[in-house]
C-alpha positions in Angstrom: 0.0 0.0 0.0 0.9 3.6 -0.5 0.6 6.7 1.2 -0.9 9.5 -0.9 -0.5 13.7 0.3 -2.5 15.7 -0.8 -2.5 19.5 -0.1 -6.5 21.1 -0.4 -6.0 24.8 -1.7 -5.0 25.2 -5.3 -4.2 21.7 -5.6 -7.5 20.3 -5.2 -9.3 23.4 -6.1 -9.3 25.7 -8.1 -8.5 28.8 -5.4 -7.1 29.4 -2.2 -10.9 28.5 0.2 -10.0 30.3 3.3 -10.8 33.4 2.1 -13.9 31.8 0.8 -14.6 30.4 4.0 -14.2 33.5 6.1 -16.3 35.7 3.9 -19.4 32.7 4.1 -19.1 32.4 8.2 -18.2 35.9 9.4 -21.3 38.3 9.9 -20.7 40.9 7.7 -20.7 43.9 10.2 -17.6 41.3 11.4 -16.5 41.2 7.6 -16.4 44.8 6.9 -14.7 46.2 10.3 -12.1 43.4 9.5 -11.4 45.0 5.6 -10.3 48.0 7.3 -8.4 46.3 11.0 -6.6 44.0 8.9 -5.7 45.9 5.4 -2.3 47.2 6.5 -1.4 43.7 7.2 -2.9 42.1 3.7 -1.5 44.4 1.6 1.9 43.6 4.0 1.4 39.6 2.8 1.3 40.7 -0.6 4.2 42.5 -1.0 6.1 39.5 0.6 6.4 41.5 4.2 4.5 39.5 6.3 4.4 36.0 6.6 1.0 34.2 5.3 0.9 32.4 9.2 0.6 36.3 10.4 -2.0 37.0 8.5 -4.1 34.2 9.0 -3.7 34.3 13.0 -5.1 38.0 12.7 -8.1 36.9 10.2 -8.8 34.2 12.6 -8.6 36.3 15.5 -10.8 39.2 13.9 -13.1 37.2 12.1 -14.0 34.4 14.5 -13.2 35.6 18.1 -16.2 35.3 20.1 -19.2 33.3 18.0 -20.2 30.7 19.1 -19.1 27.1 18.1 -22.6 25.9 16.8 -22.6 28.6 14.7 -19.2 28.2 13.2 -20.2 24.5 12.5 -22.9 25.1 11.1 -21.0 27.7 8.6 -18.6 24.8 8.0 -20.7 22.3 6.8 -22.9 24.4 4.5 -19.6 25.5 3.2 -18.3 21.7 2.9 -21.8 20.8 0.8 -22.2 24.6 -1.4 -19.2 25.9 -1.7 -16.5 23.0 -2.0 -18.1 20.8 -4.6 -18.1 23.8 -7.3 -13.9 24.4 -7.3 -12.7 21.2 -7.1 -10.0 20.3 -10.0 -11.4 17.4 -12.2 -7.8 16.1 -12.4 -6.9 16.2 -8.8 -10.6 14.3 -8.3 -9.1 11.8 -10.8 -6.1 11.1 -9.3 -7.4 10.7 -5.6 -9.7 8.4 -7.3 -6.6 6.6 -9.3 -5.0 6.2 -5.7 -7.9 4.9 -3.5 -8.9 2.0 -7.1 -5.0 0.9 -5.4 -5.7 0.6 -2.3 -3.4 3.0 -1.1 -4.1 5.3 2.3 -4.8 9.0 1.0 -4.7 12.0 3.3 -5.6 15.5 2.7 -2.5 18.0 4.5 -4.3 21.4 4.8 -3.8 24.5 6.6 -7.2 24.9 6.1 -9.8 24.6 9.1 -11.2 21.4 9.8 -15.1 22.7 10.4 -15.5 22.5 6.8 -12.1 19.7 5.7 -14.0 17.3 8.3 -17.3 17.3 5.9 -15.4 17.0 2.7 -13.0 14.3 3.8 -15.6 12.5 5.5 -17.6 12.4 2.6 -14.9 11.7 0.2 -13.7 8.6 2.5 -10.1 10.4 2.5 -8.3 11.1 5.9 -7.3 14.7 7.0 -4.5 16.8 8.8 -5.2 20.5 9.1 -5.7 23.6 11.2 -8.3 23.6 13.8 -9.2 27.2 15.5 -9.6 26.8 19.5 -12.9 26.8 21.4 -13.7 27.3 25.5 -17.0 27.0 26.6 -18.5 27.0 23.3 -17.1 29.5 22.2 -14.3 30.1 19.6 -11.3 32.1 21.4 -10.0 33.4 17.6 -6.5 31.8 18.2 -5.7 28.6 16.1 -5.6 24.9 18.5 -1.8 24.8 18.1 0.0 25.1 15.4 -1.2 26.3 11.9 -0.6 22.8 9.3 1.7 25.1 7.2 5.3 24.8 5.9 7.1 22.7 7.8 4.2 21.6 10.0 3.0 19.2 7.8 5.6 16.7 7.1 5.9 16.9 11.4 2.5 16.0 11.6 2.6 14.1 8.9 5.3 11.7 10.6 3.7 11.9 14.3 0.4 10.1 12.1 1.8 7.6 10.0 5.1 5.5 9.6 6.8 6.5 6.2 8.5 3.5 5.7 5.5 1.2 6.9 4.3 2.1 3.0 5.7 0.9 -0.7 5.9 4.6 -1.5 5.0 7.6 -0.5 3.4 10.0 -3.0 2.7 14.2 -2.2 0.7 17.0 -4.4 1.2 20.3 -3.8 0.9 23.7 -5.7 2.7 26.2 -3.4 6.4 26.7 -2.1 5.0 26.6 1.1 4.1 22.5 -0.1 8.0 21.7 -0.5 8.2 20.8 2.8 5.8 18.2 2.5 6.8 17.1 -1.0 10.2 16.9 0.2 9.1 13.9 2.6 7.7 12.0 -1.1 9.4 9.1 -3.3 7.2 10.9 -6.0 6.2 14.5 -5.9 3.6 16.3 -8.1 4.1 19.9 -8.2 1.0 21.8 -9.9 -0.1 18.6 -11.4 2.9 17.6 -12.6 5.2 15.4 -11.7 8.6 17.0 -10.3 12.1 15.3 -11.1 
C-alpha cells in the first residue's frame, strides 16, 4: 500500500478556500470592520512583508473571536456541501480516485480549518490533517488549537500520524512553495499537477 499527500487549496481546487470560508461564516458587520483592522497587514502579505501564518492568526482572531461554536459548525458544513463541490480540479478528483482504485491510504494536509475539511474528507472517505481554531466553553477564542498545518508543520504531523516507511511509496501533491516541505518527505512528488524530477 501507499501513502498518498495531498494539499486542499489550489491543488484540489481551483482557489485558495480560506478566504472563501471567512467571507461565508463571518457576519458581515464582522467582515467589513475586518477589511479595514486588517488591510495594512494584507496588503503587508502581498508585498512578501508578512508572513501568510501572520496574516491568517489576525483573520482568525478578527473574524472568529467570540461566535459561538454551533454557529461556526454550522458555517462549516454548509460550506463543505455549497461551496467545496463547485472548485474542485477534475484532475486532482481523478487522481485521488486513481489512488484509492490501489488501495493505497490517501490523506488531505491542509492549513485549512477542519469545520469544513471534516465534511469533505468524510464524505470523500479520505483522511485529513489540518488547522483547527480553538474553542472554550463554546465559544471560539479566535487563536488557532496549536499550530497552523503550514510549511514545515505538515511533514511533522505528517510523521507523528503515520510510519513512512510502513508504506511501498510515499506519493505528495502540492501547488505552493509553502508544499515543499511536504513534498520533500515523497518518493514521487507532483508539483502543480505535474510530476517533479
Amino acid at each position: 500500500m501507499n501513502l498518498a499527500l495531498f494539499d486542499f487549496d489550489g491543488t484540489i481546487t481551483t482557489k485558495e478556500m480560506l478566504p472563501a470560508f471567512v467571507h461565508s461564516a463571518v457576519p458581515p458587520v464582522r467582515l467589513r470592520l475586518g477589511r479595514m483592522l486588517l488591510a495594512p497587514w494584507i496588503a503587508g502579505y502581498k508585498f512578501g512583508w508578512v508572513s501568510g501564518i501572520s496574516v491568517r492568526e489576525k483573520i482568525a482572531r478578527v473574524g472568529f473571536r467570540g461566535m459561538r461554536e454551533a454557529d461556526y459548525l454550522t458555517a462549516g458544513d454548509r460550506f463543505a456541501r455549497e461551496a467545496l463541490p463547485m472548485v474542485l480540479r477534475p484532475e486532482a478528483m481523478a487522481r485521488i480516485a486513481w489512488h484509492k482504485d490501489r488501495g493505497d491510504m490517501v490523506v488531505i494536509v491542509s492549513g485549512g480549518f477542519d469545520v469544513y475539511l471534516s465534511h469533505w474528507c468524510r464524505a470523500h472517505g479520505l483522511e485529513l490533517i489540518c488547522s483547527k481554531l480553538e474553542v472554550a466553553d463554546g465559544v471560539l477564542t479566535g487563536r488557532y488549537d496549536g499550530a497552523q498545518c503550514v510549511r514545515e508543520a505538515k511533514p511533522r504531523r505528517v510523521r507523528e500520524r503515520y510510519a513512512l516507511e510502513a508504506y511501498d511509496a510515499v506519493y505528495a501533491y502540492g501547488d505552493t512553495p509553502e508544499d515543499f516541505a511536504l513534498l520533500e518527505i515523497a518518493d514521487h512528488r507532483w508539483y502543480r499537477g505535474e510530476p517533479m524530477m
